[in-house]
C-alpha positions in Angstrom: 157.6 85.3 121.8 158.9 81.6 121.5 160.6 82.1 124.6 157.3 82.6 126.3 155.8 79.9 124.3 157.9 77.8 125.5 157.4 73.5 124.8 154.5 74.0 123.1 154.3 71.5 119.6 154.5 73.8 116.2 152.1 72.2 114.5 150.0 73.6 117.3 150.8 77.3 116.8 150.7 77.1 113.0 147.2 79.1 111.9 145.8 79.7 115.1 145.6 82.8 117.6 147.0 82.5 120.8 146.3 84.1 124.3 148.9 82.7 126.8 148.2 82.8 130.2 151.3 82.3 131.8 151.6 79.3 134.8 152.6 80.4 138.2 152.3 77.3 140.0 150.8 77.1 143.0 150.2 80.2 145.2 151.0 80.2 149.0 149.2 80.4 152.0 147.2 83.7 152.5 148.4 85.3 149.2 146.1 86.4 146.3 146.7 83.6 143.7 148.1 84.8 140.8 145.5 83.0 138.8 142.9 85.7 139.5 145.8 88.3 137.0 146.4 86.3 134.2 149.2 87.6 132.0 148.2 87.5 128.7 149.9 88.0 125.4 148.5 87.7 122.0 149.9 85.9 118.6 147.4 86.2 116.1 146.8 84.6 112.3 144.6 84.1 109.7 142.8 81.1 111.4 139.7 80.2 113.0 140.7 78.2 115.6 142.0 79.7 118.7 143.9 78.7 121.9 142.9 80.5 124.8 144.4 80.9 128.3 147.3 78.1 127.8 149.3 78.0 130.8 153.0 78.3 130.5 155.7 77.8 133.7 157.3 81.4 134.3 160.5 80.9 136.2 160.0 83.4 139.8 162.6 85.3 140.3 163.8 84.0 144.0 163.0 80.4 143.5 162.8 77.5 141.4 160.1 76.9 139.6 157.3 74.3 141.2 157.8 70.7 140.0 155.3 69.4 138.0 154.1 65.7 137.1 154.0 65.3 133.4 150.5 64.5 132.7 150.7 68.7 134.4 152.7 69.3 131.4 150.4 67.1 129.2 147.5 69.3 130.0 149.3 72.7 130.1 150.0 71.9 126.3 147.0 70.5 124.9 144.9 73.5 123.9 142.4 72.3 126.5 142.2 68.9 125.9 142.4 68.3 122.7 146.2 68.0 121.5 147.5 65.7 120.3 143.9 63.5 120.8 142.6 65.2 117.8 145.9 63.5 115.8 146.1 60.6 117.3 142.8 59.6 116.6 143.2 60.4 112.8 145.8 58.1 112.3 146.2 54.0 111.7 147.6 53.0 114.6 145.6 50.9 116.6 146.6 53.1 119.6 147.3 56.3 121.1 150.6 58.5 122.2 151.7 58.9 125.7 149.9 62.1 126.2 147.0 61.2 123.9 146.3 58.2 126.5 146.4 60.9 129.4 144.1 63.6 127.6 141.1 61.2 126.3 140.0 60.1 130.1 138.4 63.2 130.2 136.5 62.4 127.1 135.5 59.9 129.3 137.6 56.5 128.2 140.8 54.7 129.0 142.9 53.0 126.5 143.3 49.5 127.5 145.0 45.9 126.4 144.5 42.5 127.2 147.3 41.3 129.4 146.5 37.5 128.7 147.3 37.9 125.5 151.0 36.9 124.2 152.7 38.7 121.3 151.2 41.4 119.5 149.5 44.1 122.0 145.9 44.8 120.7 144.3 47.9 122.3 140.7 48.5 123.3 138.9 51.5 125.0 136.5 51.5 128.2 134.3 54.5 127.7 132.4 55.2 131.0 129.2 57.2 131.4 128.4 60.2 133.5 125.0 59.6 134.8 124.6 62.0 138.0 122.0 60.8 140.6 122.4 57.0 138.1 119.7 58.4 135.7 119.2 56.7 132.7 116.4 57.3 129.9 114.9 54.8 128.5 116.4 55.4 125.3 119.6 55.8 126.6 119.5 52.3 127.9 119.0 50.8 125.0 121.5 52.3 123.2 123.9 51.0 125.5 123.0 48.3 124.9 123.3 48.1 121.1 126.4 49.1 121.1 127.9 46.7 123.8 127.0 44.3 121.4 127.9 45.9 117.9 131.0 47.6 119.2 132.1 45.9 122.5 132.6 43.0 124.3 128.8 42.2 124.4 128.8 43.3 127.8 127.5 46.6 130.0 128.9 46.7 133.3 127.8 48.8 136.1 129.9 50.9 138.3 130.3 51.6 142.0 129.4 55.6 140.9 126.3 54.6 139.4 127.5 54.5 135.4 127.9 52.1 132.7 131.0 50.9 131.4 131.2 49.5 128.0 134.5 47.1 127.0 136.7 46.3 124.2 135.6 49.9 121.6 138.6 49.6 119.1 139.9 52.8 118.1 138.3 53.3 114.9 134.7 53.0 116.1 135.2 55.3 118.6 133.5 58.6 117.0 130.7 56.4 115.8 130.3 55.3 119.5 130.4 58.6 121.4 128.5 60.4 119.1 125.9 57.6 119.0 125.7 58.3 123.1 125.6 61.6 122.9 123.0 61.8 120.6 120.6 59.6 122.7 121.3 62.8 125.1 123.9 60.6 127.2 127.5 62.0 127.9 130.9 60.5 129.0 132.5 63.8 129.6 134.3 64.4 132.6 133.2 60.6 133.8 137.3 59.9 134.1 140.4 62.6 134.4 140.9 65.5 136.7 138.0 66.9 137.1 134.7 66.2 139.0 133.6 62.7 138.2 130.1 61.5 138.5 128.1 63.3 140.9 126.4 60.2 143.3 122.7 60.5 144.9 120.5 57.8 146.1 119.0 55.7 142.9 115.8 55.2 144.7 112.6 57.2 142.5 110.9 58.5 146.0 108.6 60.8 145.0 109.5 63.2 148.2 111.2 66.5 148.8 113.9 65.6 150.2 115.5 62.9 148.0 114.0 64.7 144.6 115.5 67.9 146.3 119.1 65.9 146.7 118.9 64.3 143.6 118.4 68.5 142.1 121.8 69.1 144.1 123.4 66.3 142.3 122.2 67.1 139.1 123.6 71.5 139.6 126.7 70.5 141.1 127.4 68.2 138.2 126.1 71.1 135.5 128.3 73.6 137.2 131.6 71.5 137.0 131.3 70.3 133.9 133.7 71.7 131.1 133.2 74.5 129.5 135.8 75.3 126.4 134.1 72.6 124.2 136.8 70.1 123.9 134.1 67.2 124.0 132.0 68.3 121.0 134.5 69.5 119.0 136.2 65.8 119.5 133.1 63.3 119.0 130.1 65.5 117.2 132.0 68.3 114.8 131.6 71.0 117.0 128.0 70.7 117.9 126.9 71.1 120.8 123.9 68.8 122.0 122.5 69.6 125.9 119.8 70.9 128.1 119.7 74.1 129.0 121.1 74.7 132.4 119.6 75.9 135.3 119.5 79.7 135.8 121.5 79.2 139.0 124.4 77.2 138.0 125.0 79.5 135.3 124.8 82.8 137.6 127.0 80.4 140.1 129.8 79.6 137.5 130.3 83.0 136.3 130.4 84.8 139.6 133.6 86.0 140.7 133.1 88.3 143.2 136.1 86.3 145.2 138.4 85.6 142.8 137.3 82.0 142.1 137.7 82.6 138.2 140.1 82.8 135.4 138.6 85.9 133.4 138.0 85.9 130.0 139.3 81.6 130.1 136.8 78.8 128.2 137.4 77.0 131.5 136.0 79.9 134.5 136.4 77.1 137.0 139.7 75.2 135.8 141.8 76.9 133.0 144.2 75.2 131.4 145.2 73.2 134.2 142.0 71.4 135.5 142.4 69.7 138.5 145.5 68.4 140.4 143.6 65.0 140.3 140.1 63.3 139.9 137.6 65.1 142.3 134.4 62.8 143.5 131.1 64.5 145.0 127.9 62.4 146.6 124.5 64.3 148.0 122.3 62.1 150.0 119.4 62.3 152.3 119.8 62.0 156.5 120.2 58.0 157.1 120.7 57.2 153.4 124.1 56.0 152.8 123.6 54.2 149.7 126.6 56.4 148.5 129.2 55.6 150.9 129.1 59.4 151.7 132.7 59.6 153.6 134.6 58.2 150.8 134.1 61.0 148.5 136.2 64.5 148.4 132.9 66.5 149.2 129.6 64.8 150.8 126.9 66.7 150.9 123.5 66.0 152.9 120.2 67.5 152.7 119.1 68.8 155.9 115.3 69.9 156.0 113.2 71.1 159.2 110.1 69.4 161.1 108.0 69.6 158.0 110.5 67.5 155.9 110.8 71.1 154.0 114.8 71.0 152.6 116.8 74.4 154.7 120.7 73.6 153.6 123.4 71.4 154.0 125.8 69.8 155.9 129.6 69.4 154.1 132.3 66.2 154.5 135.5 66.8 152.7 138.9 65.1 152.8 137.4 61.7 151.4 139.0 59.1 149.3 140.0 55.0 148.6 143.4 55.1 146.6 146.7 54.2 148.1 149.7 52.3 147.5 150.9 49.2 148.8 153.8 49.4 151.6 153.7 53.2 151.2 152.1 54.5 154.3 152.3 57.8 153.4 149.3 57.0 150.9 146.1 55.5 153.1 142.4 55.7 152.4 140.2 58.4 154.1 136.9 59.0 155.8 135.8 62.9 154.8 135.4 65.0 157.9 132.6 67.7 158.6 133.4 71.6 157.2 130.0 72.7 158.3 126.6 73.7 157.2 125.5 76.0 154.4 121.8 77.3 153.6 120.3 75.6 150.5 120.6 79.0 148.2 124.3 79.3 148.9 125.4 75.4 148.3 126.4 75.8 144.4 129.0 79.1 145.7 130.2 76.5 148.7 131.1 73.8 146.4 132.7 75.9 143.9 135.0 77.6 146.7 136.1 73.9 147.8 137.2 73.1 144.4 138.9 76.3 143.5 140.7 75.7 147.2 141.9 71.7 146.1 142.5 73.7 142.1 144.8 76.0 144.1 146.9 74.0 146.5 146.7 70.7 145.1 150.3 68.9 144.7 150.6 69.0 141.0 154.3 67.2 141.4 153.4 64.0 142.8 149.8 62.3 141.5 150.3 59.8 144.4 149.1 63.0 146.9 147.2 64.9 144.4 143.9 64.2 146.0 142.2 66.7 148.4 142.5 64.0 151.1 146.3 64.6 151.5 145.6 68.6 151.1 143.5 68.5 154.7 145.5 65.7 155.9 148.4 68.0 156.2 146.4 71.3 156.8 144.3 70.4 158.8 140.2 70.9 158.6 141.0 74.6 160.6 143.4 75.7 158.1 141.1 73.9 155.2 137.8 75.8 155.9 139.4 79.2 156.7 140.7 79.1 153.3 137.2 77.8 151.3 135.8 80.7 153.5 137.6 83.3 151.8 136.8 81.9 148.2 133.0 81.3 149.8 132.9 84.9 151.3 131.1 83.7 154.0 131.9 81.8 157.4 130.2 78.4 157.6 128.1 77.5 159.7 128.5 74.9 162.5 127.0 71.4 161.4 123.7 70.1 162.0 123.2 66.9 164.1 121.5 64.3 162.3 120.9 60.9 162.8 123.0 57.5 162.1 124.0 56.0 158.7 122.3 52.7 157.3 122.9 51.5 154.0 120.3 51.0 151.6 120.1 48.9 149.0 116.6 49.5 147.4 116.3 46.1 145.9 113.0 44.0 145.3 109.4 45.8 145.0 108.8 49.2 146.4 106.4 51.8 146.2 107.6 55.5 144.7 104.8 57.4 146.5 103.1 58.8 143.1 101.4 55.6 142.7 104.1 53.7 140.6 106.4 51.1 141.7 109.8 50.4 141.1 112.1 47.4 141.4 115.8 47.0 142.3 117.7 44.2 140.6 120.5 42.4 142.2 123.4 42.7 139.3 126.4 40.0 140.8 129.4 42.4 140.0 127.6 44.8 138.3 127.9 42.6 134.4 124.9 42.6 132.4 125.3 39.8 129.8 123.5 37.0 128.5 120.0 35.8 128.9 120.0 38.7 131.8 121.1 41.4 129.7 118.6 39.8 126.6 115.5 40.2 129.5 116.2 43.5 130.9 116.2 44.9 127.4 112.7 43.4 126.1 111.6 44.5 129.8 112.9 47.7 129.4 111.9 48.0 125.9 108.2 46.6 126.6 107.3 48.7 129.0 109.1 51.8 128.3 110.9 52.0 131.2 113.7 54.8 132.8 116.3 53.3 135.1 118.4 54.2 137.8 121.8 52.6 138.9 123.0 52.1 142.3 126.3 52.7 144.0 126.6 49.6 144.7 126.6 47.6 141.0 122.7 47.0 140.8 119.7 48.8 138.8 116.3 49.9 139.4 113.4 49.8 136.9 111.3 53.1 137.8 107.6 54.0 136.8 105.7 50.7 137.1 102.3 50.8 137.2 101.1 48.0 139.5 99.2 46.1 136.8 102.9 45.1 135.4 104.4 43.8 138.3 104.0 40.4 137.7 104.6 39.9 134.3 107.7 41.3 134.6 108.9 39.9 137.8 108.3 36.6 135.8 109.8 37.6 132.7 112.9 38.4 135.7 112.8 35.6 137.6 113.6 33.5 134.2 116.6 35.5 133.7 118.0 34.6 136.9 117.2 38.1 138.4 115.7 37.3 141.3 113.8 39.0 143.6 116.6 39.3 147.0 115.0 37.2 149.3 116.5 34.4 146.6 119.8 35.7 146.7 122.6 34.6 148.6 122.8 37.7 151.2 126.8 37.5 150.8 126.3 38.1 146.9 123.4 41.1 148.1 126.1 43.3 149.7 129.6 42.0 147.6 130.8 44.6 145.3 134.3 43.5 142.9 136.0 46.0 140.5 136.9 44.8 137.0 140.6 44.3 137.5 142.0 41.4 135.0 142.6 40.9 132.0 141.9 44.9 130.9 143.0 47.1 133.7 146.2 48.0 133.4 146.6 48.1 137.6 145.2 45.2 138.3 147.6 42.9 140.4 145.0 39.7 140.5 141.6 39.0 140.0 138.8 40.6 141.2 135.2 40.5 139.7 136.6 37.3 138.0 137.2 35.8 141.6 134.2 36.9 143.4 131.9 34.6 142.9 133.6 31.5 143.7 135.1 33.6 146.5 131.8 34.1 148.2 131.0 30.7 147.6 133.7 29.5 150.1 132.7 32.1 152.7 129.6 30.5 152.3 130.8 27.1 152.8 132.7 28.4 155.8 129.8 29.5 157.2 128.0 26.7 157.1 131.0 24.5 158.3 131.3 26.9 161.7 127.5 26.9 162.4 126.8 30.7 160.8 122.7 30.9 159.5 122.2 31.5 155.8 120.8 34.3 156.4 124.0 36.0 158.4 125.8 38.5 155.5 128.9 40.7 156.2 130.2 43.1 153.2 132.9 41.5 150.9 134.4 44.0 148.3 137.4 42.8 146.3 139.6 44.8 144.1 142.1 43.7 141.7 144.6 46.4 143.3 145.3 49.2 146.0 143.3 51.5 144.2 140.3 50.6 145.9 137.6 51.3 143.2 135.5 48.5 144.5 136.2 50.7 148.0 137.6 47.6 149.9 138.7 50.2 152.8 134.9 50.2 153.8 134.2 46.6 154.3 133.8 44.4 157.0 136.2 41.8 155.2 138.2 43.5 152.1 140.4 41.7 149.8 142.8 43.6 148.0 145.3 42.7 145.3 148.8 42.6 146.5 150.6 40.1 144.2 149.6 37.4 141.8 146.9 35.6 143.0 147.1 36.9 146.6 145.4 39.7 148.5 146.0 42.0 151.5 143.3 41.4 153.8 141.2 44.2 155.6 138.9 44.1 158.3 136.9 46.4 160.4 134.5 48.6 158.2 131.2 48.3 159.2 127.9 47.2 157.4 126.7 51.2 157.3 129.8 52.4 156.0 130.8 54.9 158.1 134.3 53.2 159.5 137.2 52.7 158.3 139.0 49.6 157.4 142.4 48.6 158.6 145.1 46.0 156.7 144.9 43.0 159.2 147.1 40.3 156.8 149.6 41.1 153.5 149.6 38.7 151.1 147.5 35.8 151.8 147.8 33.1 149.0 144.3 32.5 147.4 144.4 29.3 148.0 145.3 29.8 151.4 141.6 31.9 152.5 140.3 29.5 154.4 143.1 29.5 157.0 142.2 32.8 157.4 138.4 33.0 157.3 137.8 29.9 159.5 138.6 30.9 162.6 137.7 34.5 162.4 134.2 33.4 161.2 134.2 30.4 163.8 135.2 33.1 166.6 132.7 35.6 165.7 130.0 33.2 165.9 130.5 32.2 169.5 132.2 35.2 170.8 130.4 37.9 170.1 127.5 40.2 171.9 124.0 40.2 170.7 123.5 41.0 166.7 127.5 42.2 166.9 128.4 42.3 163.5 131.7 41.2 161.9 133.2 44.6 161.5 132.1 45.8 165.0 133.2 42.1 166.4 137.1 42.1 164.9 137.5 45.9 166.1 136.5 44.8 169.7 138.7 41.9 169.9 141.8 44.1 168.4 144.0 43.0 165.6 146.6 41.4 167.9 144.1 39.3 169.4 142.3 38.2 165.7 146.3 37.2 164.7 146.9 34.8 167.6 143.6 33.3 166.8 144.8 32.9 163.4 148.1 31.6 163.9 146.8 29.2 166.6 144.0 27.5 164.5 143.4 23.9 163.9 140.2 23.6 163.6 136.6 24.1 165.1 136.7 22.6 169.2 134.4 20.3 168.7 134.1 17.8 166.0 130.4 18.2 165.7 128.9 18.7 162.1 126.8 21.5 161.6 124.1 21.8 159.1 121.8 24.6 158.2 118.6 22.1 157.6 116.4 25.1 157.4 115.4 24.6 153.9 115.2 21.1 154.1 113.2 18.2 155.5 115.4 15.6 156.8 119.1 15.0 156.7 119.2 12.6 154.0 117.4 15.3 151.7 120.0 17.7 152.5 123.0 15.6 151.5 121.4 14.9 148.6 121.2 17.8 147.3 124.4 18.9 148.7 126.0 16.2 146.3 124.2 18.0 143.5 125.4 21.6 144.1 129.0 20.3 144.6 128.8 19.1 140.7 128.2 22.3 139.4 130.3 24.4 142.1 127.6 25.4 144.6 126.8 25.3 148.2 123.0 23.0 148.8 121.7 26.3 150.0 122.2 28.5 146.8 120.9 25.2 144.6 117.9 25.2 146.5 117.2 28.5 146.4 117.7 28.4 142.7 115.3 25.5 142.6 112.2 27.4 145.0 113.3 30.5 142.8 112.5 28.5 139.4 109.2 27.5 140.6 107.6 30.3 141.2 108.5 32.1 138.5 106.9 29.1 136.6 104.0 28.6 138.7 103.4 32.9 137.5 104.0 32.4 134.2 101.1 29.6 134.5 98.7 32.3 135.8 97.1 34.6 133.5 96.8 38.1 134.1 
């Protein structure tokens, strides 16, 4: 019996009763997996506790075994995520083991440090949310928000998969926080580590079939891949268990194995002891919606619905994903590709068979491939859907055409269709703090508002009635959330990751150097003769990564060194093409160099309402270079000014000598300025 127990800790086996399913790595093409047969052998005592279904490497007897990483191993020996986590957190240290560190991201937190500080290391936890579809309750909000300021760094920040983040939880407050979320009926399980992250749909509160019919997907697919074996209650809340009851669907879904999707008899069905090879990202959408950046995830999934807007199935991406590594080619970011269409009753058993197919062939040796995008990369989609179709049981369907992408943004006032109004609120970088974050919650509060988030780092207050529109677009507007058309459109579409000082991948700054970032784009603009109102999507992350997902922007910065980025061009402003790496490790200082003749260029040279993306894959990369290299300046020494705003040329200097002293352009101070006065000219009004 120790033989077969192999590494596993003693202080694990001591009182407990074990069922050991043994490991056999991953099966090959057009075999049964072995998965389906677990091996199972039995140690019992006098204990309560069990482990069930703990996965140990058998050695085949013609080959070696299959290499495994050692967060693999990590998982194999943790009695489903919770050794040594359950220890560590026990003890006075202010942080956690090697494998502790691995196991608690799917509790939903990473263990962090500040880098800028010398000496001693202090550790810190992020916790993240999992909000699928962004929904947040009112209550939920505010509890957030209490504890960003009793427990973190008096700071929410909102991520690019439409969830909170919440900074700087030291490791003895951690119970107290998690159980205080999931208490106001919020989670953070399964929001980080290998398993389904947060499930994306639009934000907007349309009171139609088809988004409240994607936003229902979104909500089953998360239900049916969320953990089952209890690790997360046991951890945070004693055992209890505090949820919703599920849908009678997702439950028949996750228990059917009528084609061997399962582990019998496991407290995981879907991912035994092993989870996933890697993290796993799903987004549902609408036809024309792509507020989610549908072709970046591992699975997109779009509602498609017949003349009568009445919802029929679904068409399937897979294979999509950001992260790569720099100078590695054989890591690259990835646009999903079409697998087909299913009908609407079958889309929970389509899902699940794409995830058991990743589960089963996944490289488990090598994180740096472990995503599904590098599983279809080297299959190929062919090889990809014959195989979902025998966990499926069905052949798919060819794909329905549907129309083209635009992104959406749902900011300012709009109606729902149910006679309420809501209103999306530009969030620069996604951090609530300050006099904005002291507003939203008395708005919130006041008016007992729900919320949605957006994948793009902004929130929407839902359920408005119309006779509280403008008190609280004043009570806003004094916050400095504006309504858009007061926003600088560069900052409208600009999306940053957090990168320095907590992330511990972060090669140089990111939502730290965004904003005065855009505000040299914007003074480039204005120096080559582009309008204020002309936008092109910035997104900046701190490293290759791509959380930010630099890989879809029309101009992407990405960390490559201290203080220098790898610059990326070609996505365009509806997301649905890919980036490519146009310079390596530009100097910071050095931007302009770059910017001002690309931006000069793409103002005289291209066709009508060309955009930048569209404009620098036209011209070719080789072409944008000798541009580049040949710059010295704009051909004609002519100034240009954007007087739109402004009466006469004297005014506009003048207040061009003002924004300079507090780090502005004259357009964004003005538009501060006209922003101010209305909302006071509101306040002045009575209701």
């Amino acid at each position: 019996m120790a033989a077969s127990v192999g590494g596993l800790n003693a202080s694990v086996l001591k009182d407990s009763k074990l069922e050991i399913q043994t490991f056999q790595g991953l099966r090959a093409s057009g075999t049964v997996p072995l998965s389906r047969r677990p091996n199972v052998c039995s140690v019992t005592s006098t204990a309560a506790s069990s482990i069930r279904a703990v996965s140990t490497p058998v050695k085949p007897e013609t080959s070696d075994p299959p290499k495994r990483s050692k967060v693999e191993i990590f998982k194999e020996q943790s009695n489903f995520i919770r050794y040594p986590l359950n220890e560590d957190l026990k003890t006075d240290a202010p942080g956690l083991s090697e494998a502790a560190t691995q196991l608690i991201k799917f509790h939903g937190s990473y263990q962090q440090t500040n880098r800028e500080e010398r000496g001693t290391r202090s550790y810190s936890f992020m916790l993240r949310t999992k909000n699928p579809c962004g929904k947040v309750s009112n209550q939920l909000y505010l509890t957030m928000d209490s504890l960003a300021d009793e427990f973190g760094i008096g700071t929410l920040r909102l991520t690019t998969r439409q969830t909170f983040q919440l900074h700087g939880v030291l490791k003895q407050n951690l119970k107290t926080v998690m159980s205080t979320i999931i208490n106001s009926m919020g989670t953070t399980l399964g929001a980080c580590g290998d398993l389904n992250r947060n499930v994306l749909a639009p934000a907007a509160p349309f009171a139609r079939k088809d988004y409240g019919f994607a936003q229902e997907t979104a909500d089953n697919i998360a239900a049916l891949l969320t953990p089952q074996s209890g690790f997360y209650y046991d951890m945070w809340v004693d055992g209890e268990k505090i949820m919703s009851a599920e849908p009678p669907e997702v439950v028949k879904a996750r228990n059917d194995n009528s084609h061997g999707t399962n582990f019998p008899d496991s407290p995981e069905p879907i991912y035994g002891t092993q989870f996933l090879p890697r993290k796993f990202k799903f987004a549902v959408t609408v036809p024309t919606d792509n507020s989610v950046d549908i072709l970046t995830n591992d699975v997109g999934v779009v509602v498609v619905t017949d003349i009568d807007g009445e919802p029929q199935g679904f068409n399937l991406y897979v294979g999509g994903g950001m992260g790569r590594t720099h100078r590695l080619e054989s890591t690259f970011p990835r646009l999903a590709e079409p697998l087909g269409y299913v009908p609407k009753e079958d889309i929970l058993y389509a899902v699940k068979a794409i995830v058991v197919t990743q589960r089963e062939n996944g490289r488990r040796d090598d994180r740096k491939y472990s995503r599904m995008k590098y599983l279809i990369d080297s299959w190929g989609i062919d090889k990809f859907r014959s195989e979902v179709e025998k966990y499926y049981g069905k052949k798919f369907k060819p794909s329905r055409e549907l129309p083209s992408w635009e992104f959406k943004s749902y900011l300012g006032w709009h109606e729902q269709g149910d006679g309420g109004l809501f209103c999306g609120l530009h969030v620069d970088n996604g951090r609530i703090k300050g006099q904005m974050k002291k507003t939203l919650r008395e708005v919130i509060e006041k008016y007992n508002l729900s919320i949605r988030l957006t994948p793009n780092q902004n929130i929407i207050l839902c359920d408005i009635p119309h006779s509280h529109k403008r008190p609280i677009t004043t009570a806003l507007a004094q916050a400095g959330l504006l309504e858009p058309k007061y926003v600088d459109p560069l900052n409208l579409v600009a999306m940053a990751c957090p990168a320095m000082p907590l992330c511990p991948l972060a090669i140089t700054e990111a939502e730290r150097g965004i904003p005065d970032i855009l505000k040299r784009i914007r003074a480039v603009f204005d120096k080559v003769g582009l309008k204020y109102n002309e936008a092109i999507v910035v997104r900046i992350t701190g490293c290759p990564n791509g959380c930010a997902r630099p890989y879809m922007a029309e101009l992407g910065l990405v960390g490559d060194g201290p203080n220098s980025y790898q610059i990326w061009l070609g996505g365009t402003p509806n997301q649905t093409v890919l980036a490519r790496a146009f310079m390596n490790k530009v100097k910071i200082h050095d931007l302009e160099k770059v910017f001002e003749p690309l931006f000069y260029h793409w103002k005289r040279k291209r066709v009508a309402k060309e955009s930048f993306g569209d404009f620098t894959n036209r011209l070719g990369f080789e072409k944008l270079q000798e541009l580049v290299d040949r710059w010295d300046g704009p051909e004609t020494a002519a100034s240009h000014h954007n007087l739109k705003l402004f009466v006469d040329q004297e005014t506009y200097e003048a207040v061009e000598g003002l924004a300079k002293l507090q780090n502005k352009t004259a357009h964004q101070l003005a538009m501060e300025v006209v922003g101010n006065y209305v909302a006071s000219q509101q306040n002045g009004k009575s209701e």
